[in-house]
PyMOL CGO cylinders between C-alpha atoms (Angstrom):
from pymol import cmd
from pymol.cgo import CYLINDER

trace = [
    CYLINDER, 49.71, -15.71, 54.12, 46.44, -15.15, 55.98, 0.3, 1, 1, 1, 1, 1, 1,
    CYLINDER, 46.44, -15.15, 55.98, 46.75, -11.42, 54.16, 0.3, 1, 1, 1, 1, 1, 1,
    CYLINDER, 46.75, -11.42, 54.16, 46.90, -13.63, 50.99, 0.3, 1, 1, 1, 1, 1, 1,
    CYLINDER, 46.90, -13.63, 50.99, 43.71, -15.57, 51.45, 0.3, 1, 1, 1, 1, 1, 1,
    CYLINDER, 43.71, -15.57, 51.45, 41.68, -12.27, 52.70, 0.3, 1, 1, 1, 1, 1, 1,
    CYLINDER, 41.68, -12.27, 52.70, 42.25, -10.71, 49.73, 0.3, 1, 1, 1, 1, 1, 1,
    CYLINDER, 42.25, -10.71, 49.73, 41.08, -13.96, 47.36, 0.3, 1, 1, 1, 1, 1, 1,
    CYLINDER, 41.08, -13.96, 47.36, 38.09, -14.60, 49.59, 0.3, 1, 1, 1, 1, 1, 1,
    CYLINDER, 38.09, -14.60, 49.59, 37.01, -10.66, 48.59, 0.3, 1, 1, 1, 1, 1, 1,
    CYLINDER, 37.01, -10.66, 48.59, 37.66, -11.02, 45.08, 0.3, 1, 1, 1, 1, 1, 1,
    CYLINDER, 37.66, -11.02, 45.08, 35.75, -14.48, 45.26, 0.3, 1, 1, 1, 1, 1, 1,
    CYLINDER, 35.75, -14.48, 45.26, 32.61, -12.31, 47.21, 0.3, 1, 1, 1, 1, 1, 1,
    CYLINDER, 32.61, -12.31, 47.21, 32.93, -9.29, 44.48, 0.3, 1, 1, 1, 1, 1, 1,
    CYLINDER, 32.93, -9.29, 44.48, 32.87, -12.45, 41.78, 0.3, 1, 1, 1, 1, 1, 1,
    CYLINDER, 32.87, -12.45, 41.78, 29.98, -13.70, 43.63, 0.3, 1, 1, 1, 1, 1, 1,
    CYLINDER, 29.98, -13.70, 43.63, 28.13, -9.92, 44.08, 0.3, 1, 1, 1, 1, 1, 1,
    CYLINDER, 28.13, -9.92, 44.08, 28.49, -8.91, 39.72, 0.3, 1, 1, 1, 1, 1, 1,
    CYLINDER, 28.49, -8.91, 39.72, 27.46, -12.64, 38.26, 0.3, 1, 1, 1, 1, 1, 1,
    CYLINDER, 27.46, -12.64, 38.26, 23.62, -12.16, 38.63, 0.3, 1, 1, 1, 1, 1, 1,
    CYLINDER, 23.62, -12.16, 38.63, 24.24, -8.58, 37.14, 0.3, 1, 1, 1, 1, 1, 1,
    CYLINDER, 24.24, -8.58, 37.14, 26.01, -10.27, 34.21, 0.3, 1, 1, 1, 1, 1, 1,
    CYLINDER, 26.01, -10.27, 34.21, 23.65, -13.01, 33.49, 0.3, 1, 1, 1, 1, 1, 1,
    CYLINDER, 23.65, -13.01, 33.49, 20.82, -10.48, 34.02, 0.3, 1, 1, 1, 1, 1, 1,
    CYLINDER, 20.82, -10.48, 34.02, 22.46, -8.36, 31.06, 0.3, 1, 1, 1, 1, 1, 1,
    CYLINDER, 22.46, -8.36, 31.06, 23.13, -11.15, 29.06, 0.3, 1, 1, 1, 1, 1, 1,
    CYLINDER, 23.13, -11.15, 29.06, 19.61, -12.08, 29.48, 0.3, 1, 1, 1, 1, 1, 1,
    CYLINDER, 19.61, -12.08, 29.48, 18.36, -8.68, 28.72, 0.3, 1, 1, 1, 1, 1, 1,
    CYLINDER, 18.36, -8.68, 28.72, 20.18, -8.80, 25.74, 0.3, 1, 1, 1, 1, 1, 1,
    CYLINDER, 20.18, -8.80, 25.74, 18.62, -12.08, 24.15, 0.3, 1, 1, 1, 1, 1, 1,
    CYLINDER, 18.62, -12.08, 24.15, 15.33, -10.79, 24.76, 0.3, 1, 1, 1, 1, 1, 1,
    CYLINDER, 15.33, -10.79, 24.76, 16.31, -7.64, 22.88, 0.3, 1, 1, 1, 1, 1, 1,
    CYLINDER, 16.31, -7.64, 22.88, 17.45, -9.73, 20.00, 0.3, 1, 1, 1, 1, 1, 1,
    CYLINDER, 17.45, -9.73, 20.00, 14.23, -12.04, 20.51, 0.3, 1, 1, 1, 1, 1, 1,
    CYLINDER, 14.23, -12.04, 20.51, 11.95, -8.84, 19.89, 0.3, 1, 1, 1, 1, 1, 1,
    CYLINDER, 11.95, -8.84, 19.89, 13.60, -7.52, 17.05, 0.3, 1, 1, 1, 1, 1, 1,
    CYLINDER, 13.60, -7.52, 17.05, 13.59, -10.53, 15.63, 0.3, 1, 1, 1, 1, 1, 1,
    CYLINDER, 13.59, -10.53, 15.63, 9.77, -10.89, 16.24, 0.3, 1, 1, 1, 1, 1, 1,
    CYLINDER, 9.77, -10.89, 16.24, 9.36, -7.12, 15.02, 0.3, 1, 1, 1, 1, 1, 1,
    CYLINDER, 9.36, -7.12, 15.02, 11.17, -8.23, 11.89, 0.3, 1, 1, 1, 1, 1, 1,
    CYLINDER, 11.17, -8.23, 11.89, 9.48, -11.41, 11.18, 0.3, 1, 1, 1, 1, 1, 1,
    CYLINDER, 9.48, -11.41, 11.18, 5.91, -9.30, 11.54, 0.3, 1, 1, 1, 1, 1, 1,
    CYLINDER, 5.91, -9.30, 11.54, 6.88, -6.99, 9.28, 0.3, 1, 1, 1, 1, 1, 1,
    CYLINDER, 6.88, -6.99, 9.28, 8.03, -9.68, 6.61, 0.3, 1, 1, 1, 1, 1, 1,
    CYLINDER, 8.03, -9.68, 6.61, 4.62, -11.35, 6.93, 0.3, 1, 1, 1, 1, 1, 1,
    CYLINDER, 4.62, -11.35, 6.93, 2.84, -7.97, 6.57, 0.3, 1, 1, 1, 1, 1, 1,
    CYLINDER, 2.84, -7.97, 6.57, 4.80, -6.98, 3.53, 0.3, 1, 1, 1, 1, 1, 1,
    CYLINDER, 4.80, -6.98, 3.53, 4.26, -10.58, 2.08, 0.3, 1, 1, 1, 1, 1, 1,
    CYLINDER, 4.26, -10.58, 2.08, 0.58, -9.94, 2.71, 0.3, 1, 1, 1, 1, 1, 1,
    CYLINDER, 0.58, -9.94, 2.71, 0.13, -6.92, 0.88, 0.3, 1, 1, 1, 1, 1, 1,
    CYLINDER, 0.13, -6.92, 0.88, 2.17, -8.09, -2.01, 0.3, 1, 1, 1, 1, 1, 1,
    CYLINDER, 2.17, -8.09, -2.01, -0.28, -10.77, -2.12, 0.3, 1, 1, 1, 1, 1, 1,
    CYLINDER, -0.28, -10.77, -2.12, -3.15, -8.29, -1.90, 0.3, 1, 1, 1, 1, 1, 1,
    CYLINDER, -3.15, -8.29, -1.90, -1.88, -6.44, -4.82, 0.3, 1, 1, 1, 1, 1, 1,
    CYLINDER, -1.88, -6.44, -4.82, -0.91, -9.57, -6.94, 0.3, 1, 1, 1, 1, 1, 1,
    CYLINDER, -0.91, -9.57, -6.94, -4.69, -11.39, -6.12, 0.3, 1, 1, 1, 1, 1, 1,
    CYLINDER, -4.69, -11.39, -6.12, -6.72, -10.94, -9.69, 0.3, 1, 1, 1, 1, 1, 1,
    CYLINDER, -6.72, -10.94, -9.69, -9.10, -7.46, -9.59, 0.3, 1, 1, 1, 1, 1, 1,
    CYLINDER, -9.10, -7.46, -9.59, -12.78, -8.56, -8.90, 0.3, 1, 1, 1, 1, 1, 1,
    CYLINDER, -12.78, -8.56, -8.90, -13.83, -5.99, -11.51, 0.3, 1, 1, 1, 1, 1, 1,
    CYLINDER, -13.83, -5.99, -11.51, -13.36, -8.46, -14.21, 0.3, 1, 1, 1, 1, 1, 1,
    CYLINDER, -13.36, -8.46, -14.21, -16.46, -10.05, -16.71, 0.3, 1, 1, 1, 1, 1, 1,
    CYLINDER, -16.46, -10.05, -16.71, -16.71, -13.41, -15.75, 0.3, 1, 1, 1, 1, 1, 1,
    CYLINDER, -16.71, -13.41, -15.75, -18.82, -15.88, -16.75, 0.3, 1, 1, 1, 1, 1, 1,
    CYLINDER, -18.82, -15.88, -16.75, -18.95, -18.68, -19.86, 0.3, 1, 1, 1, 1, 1, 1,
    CYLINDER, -18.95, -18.68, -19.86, -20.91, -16.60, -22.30, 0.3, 1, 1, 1, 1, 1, 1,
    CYLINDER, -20.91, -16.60, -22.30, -17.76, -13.68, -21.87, 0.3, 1, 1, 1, 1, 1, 1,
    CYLINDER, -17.76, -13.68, -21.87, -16.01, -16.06, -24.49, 0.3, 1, 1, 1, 1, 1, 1,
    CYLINDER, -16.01, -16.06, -24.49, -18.61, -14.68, -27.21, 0.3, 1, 1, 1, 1, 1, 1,
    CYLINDER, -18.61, -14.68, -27.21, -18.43, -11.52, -26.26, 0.3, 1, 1, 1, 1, 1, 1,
    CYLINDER, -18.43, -11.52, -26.26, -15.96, -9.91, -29.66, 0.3, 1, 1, 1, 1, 1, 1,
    CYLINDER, -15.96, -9.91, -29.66, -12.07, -8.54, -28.26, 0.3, 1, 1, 1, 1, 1, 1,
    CYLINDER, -12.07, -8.54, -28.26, -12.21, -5.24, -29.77, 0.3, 1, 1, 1, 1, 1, 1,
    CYLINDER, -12.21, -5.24, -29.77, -14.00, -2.66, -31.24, 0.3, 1, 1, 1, 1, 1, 1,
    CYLINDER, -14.00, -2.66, -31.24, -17.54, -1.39, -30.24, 0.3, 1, 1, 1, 1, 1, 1,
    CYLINDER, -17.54, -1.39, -30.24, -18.61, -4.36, -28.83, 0.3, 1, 1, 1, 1, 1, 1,
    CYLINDER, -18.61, -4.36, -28.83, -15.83, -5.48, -26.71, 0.3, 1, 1, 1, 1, 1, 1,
    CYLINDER, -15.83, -5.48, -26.71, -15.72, -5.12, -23.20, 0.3, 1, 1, 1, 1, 1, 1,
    CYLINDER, -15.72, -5.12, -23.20, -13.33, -1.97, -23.89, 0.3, 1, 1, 1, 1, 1, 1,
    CYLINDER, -13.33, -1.97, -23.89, -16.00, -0.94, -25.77, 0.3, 1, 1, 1, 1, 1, 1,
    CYLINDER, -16.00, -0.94, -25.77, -18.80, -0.93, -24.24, 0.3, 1, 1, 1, 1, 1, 1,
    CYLINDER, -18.80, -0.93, -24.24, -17.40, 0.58, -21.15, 0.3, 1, 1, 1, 1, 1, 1,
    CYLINDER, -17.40, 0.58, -21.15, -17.19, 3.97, -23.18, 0.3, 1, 1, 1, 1, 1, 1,
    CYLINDER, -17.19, 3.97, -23.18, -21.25, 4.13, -24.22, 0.3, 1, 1, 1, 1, 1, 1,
    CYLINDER, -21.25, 4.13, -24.22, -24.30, 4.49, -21.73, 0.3, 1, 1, 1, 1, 1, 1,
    CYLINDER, -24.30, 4.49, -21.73, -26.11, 0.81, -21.56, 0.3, 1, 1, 1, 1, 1, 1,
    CYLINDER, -26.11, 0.81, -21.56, -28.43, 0.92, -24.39, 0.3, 1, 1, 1, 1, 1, 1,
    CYLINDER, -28.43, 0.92, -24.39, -25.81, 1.58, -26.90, 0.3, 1, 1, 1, 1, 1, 1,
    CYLINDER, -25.81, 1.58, -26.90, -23.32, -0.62, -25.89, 0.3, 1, 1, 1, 1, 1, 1,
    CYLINDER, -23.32, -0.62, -25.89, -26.05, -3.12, -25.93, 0.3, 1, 1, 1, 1, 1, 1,
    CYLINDER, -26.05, -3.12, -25.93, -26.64, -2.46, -28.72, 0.3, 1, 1, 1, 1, 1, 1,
    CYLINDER, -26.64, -2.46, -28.72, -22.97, -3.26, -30.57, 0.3, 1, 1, 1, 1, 1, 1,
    CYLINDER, -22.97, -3.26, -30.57, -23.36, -6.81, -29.14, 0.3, 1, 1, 1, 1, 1, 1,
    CYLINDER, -23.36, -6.81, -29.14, -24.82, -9.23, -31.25, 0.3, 1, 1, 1, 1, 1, 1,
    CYLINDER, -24.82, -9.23, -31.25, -26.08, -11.43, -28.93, 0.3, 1, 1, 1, 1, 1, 1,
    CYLINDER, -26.08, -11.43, -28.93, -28.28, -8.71, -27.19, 0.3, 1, 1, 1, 1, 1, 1,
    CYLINDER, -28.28, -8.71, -27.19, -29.95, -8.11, -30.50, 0.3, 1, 1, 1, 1, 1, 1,
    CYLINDER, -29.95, -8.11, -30.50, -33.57, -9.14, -29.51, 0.3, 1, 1, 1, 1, 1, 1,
    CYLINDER, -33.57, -9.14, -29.51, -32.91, -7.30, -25.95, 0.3, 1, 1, 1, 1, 1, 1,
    CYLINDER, -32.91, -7.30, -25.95, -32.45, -3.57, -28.07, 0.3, 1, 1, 1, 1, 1, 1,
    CYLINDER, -32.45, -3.57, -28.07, -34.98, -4.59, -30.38, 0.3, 1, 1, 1, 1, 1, 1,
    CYLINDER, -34.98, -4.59, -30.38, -37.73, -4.68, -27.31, 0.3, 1, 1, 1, 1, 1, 1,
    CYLINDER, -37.73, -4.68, -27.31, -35.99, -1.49, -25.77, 0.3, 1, 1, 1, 1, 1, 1,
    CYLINDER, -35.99, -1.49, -25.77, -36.32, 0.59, -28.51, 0.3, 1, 1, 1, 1, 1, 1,
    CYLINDER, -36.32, 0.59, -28.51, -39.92, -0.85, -29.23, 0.3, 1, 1, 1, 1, 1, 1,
    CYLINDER, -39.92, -0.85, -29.23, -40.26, 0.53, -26.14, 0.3, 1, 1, 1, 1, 1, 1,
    CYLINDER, -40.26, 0.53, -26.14, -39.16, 3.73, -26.18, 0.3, 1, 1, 1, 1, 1, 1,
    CYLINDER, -39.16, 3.73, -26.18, -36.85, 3.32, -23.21, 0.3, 1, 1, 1, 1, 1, 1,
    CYLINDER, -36.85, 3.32, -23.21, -33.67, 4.05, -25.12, 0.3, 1, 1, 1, 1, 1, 1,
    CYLINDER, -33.67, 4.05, -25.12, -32.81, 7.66, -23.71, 0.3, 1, 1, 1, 1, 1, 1,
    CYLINDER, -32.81, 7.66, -23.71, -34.42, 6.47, -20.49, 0.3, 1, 1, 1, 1, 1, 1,
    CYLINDER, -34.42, 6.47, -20.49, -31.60, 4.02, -20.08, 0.3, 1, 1, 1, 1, 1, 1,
    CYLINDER, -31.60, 4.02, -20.08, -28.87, 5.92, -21.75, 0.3, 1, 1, 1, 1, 1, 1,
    CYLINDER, -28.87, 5.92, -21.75, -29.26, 9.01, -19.38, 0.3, 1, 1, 1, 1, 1, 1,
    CYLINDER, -29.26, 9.01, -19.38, -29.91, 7.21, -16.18, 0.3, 1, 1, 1, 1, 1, 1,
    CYLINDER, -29.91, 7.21, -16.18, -26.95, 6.94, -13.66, 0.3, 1, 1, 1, 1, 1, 1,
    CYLINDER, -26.95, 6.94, -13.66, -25.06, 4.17, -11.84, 0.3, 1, 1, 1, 1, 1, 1,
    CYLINDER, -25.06, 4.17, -11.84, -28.06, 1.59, -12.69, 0.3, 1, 1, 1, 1, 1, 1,
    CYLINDER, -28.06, 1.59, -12.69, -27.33, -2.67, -13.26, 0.3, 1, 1, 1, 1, 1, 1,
    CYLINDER, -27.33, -2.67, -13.26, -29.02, -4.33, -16.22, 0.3, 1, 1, 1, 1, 1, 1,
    CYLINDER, -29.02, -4.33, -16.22, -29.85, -7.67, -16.28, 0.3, 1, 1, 1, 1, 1, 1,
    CYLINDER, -29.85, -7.67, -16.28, -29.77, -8.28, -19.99, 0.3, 1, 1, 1, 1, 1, 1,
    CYLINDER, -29.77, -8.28, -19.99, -31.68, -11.08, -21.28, 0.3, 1, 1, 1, 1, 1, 1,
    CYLINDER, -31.68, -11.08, -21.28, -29.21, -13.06, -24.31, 0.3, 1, 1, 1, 1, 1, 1,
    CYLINDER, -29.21, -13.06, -24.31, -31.65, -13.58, -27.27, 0.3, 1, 1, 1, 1, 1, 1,
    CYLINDER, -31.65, -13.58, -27.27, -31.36, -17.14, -26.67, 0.3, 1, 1, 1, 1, 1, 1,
    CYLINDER, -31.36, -17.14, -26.67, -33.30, -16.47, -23.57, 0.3, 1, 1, 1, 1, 1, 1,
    CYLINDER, -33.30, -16.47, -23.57, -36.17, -14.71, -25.52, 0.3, 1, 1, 1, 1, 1, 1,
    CYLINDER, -36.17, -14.71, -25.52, -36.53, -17.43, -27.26, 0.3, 1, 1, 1, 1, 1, 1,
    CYLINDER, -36.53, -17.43, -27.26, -37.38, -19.24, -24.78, 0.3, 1, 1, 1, 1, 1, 1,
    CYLINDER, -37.38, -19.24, -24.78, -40.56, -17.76, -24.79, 0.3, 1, 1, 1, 1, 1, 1,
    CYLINDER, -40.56, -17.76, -24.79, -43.08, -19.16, -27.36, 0.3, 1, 1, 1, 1, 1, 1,
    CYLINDER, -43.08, -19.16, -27.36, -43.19, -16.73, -30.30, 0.3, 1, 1, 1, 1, 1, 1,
    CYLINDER, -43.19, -16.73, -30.30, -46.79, -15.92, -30.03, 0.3, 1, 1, 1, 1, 1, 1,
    CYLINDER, -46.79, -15.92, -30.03, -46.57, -14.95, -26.72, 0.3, 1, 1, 1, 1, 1, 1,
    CYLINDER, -46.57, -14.95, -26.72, -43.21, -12.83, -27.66, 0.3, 1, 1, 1, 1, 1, 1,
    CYLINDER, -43.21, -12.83, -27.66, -44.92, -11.14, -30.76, 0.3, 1, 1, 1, 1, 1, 1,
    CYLINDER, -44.92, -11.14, -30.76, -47.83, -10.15, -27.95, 0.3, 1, 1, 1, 1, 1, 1,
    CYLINDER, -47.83, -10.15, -27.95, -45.48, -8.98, -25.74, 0.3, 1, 1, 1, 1, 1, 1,
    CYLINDER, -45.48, -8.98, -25.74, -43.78, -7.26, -28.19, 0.3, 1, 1, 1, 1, 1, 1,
    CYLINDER, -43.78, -7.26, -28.19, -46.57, -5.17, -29.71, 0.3, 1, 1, 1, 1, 1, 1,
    CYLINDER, -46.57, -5.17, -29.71, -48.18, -4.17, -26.00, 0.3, 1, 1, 1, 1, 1, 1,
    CYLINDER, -48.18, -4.17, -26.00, -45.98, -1.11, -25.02, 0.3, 1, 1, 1, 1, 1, 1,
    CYLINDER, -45.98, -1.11, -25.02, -47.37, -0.77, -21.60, 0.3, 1, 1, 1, 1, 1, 1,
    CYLINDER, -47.37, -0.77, -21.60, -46.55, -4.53, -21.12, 0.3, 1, 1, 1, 1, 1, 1,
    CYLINDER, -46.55, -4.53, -21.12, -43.23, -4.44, -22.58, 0.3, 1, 1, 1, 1, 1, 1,
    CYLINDER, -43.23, -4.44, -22.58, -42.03, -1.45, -20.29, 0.3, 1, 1, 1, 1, 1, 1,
    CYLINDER, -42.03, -1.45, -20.29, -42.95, -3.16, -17.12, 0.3, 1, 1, 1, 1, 1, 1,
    CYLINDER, -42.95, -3.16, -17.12, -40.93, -6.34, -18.58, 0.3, 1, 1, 1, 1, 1, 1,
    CYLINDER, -40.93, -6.34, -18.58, -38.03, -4.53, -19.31, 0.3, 1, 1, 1, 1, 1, 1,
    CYLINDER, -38.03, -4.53, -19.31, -37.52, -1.97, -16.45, 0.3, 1, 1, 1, 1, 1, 1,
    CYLINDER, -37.52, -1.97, -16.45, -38.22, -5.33, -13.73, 0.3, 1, 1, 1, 1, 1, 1,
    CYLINDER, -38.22, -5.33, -13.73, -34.48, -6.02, -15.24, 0.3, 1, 1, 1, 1, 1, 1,
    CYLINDER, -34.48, -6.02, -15.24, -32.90, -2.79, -13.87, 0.3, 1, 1, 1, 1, 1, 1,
    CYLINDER, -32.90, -2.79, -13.87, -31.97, -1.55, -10.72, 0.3, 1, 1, 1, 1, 1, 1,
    CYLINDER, -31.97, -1.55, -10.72, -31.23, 2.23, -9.65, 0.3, 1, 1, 1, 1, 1, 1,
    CYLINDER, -31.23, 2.23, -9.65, -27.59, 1.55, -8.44, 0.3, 1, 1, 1, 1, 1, 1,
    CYLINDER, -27.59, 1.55, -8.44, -24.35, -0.18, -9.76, 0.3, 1, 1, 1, 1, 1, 1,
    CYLINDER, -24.35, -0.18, -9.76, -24.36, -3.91, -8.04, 0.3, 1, 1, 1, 1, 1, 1,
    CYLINDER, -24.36, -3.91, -8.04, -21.20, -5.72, -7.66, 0.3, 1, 1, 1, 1, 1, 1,
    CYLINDER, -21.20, -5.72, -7.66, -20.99, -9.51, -7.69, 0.3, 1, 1, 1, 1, 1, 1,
    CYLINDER, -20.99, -9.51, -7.69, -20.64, -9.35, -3.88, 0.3, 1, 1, 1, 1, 1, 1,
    CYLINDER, -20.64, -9.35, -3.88, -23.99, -7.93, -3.45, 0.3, 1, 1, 1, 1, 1, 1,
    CYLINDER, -23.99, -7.93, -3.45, -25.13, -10.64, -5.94, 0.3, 1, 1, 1, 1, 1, 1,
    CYLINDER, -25.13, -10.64, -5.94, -24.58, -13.22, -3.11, 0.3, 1, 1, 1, 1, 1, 1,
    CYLINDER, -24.58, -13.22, -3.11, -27.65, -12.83, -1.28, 0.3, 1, 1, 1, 1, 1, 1,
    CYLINDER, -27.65, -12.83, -1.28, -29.22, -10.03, -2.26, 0.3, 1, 1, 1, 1, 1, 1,
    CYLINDER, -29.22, -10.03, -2.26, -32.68, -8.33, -3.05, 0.3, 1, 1, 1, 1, 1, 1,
    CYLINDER, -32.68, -8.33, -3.05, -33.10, -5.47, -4.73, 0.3, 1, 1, 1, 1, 1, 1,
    CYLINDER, -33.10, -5.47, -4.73, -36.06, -2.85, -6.04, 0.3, 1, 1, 1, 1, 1, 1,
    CYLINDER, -36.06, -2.85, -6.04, -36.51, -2.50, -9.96, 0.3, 1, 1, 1, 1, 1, 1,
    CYLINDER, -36.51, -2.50, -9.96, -37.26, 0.38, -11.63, 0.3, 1, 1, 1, 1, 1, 1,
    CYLINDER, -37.26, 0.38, -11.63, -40.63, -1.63, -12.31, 0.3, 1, 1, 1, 1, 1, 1,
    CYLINDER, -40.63, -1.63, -12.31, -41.39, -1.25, -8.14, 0.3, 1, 1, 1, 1, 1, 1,
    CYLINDER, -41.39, -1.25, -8.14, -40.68, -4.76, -8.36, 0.3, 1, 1, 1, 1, 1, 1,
    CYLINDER, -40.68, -4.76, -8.36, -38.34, -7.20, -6.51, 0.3, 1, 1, 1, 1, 1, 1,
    CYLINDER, -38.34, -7.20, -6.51, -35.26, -9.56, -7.70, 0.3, 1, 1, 1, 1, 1, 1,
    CYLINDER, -35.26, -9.56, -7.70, -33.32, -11.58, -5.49, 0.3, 1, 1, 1, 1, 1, 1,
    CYLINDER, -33.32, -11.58, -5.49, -30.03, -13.06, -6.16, 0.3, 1, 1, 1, 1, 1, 1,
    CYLINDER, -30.03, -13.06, -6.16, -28.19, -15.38, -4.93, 0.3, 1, 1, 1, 1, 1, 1,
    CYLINDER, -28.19, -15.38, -4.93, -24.38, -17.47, -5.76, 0.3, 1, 1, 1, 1, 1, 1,
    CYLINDER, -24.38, -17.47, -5.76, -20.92, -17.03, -4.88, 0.3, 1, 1, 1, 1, 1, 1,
    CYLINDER, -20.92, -17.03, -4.88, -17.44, -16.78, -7.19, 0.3, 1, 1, 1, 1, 1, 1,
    CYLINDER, -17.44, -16.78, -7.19, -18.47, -16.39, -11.08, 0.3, 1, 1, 1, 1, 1, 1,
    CYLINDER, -18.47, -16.39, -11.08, -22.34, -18.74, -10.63, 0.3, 1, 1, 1, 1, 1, 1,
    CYLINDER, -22.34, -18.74, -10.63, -25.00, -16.69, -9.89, 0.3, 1, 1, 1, 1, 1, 1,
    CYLINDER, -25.00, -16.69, -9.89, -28.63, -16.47, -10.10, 0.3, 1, 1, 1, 1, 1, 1,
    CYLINDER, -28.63, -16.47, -10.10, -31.18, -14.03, -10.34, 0.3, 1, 1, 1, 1, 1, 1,
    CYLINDER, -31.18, -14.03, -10.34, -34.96, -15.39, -8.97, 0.3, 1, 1, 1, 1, 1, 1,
    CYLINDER, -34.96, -15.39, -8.97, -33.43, -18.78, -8.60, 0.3, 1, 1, 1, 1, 1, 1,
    CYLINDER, -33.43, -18.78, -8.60, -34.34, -19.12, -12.32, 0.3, 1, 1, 1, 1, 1, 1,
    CYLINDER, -34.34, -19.12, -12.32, -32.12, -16.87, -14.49, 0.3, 1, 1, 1, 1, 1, 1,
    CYLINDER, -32.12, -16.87, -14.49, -28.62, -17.80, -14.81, 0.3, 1, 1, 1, 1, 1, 1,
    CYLINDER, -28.62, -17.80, -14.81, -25.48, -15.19, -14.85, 0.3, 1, 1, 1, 1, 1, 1,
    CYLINDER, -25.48, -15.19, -14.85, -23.72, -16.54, -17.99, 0.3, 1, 1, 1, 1, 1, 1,
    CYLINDER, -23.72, -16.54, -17.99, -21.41, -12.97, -18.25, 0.3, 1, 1, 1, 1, 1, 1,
    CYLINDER, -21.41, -12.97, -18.25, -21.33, -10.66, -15.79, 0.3, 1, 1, 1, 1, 1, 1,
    CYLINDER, -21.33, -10.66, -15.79, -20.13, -7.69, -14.33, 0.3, 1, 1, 1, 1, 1, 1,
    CYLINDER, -20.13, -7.69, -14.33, -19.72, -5.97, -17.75, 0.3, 1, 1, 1, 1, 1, 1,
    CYLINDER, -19.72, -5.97, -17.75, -19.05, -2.36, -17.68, 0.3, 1, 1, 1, 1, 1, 1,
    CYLINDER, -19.05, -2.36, -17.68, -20.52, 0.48, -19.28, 0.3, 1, 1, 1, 1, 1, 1,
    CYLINDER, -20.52, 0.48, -19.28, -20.47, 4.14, -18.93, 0.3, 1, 1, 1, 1, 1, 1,
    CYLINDER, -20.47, 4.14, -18.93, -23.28, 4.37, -16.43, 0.3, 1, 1, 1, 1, 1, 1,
    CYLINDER, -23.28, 4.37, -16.43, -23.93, 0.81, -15.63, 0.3, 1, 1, 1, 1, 1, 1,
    CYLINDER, -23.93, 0.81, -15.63, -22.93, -2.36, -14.80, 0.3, 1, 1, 1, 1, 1, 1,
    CYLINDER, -22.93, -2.36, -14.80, -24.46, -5.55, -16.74, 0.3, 1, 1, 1, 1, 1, 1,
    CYLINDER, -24.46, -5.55, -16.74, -24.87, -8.84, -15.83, 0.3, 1, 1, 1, 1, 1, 1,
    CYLINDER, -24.87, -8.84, -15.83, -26.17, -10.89, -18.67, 0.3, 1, 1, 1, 1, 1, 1,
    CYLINDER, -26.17, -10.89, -18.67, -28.86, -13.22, -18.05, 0.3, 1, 1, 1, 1, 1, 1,
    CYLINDER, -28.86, -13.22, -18.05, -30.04, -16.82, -19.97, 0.3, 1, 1, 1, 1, 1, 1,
    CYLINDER, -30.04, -16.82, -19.97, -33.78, -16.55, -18.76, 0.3, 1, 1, 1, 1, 1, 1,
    CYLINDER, -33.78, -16.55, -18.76, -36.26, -13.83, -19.11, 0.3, 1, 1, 1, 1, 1, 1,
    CYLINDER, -36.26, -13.83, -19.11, -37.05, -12.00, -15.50, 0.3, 1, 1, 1, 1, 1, 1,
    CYLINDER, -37.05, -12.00, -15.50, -40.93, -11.62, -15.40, 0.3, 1, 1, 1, 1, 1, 1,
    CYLINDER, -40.93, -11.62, -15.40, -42.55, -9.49, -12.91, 0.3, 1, 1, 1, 1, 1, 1,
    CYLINDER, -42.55, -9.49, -12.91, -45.23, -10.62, -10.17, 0.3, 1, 1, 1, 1, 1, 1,
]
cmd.load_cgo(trace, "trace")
């Protein structure tokens, strides 16, 4: 009998000596399962994240209320234009009529067809007429005038609408334009509204204007 009871009081102490062991692997084991769990979640988010990246709209894209005018194929279409140098592709959309008229008058046709990765702020011809036609007509017929009007609305590299948000840059004129606006509403000297921008062509981007941009 007293045999009997040592042997149950040892297998109560061995009982006793392994349960910390087993709770200890038991606990090990949640915390394994917590981890990868965590590790899996992570990796869900990150893949949901760059789904989203992928499926968020380009910011490449002509924006603006005037784009609407702007013809869907052909020459003058964005597709278009995107295949000539600036001046041409100007020059196959109507409402830059006035703006190729002055260029040309100007001789600064090959000037801005050859030049690389420049940004045009085109003036719509709604915006030259704006300006009294006298004054135009004079403007018009002074070359040395006209020049300095026209290259104040170019700058020597390709801008992106994020640099449009508070920017200022140096014109081929020597000049300076600041800009300023967020999301598809920006401004150019806190005057000159962008009413299409971001338009590509072969060796600039263009950002179409509704005001003139005159030069100190």
């Amino acid at each position: 009998m007293n045999a009997l009871r040592v042997r149950r009081s040892a297998v109560a102490v061995a009982a006793a000596a392994l349960l910390p062991f087993s709770l200890a692997a038991c606990s090990d084991s949640d915390g394994g399962s917590d981890a990868a769990g965590a590790t899996t979640t992570a990796a869900a988010d990150q893949a949901a994240g760059d789904a989203s990246t992928e499926a968020s709209p380009a910011m490449d894209q002509p924006f603006g209320p005037a784009c609407a005018s702007v013809p869907k194929d052909g020459a003058g279409s964005f597709d278009g234009m995107a295949q000539d140098p600036v001046a041409t592709a100007a020059s196959n959309n109507p409402a830059l009529s006035t703006l190729v008229a002055a260029v040309q008058k100007a001789g600064l046709v090959d000037t801005l067809n050859n030049a690389e990765d420049i940004t045009v702020f085109a003036p719509t011809n709604d915006a030259f007429a704006k300006i009294p036609k006298a004054d135009l007509d004079k403007v018009l017929a002074d070359k040395a005038t006209l020049t300095k009007i026209l290259t104040y609305h170019v700058v020597g590299e390709k801008l992106t609408p994020q640099q449009l948000e508070n920017g200022s840059f140096e014109t081929l004129e020597k000049g300076k334009i600041t800009t300023k606006g967020s999301g598809e509403e920006y401004t150019v000297n806190d005057s000159s509204k962008v009413v299409c921008g971001n338009v590509k062509t072969a060796n600039a981007n263009v950002y179409i204007v509704d005001t003139v941009l005159m030069p100190q």
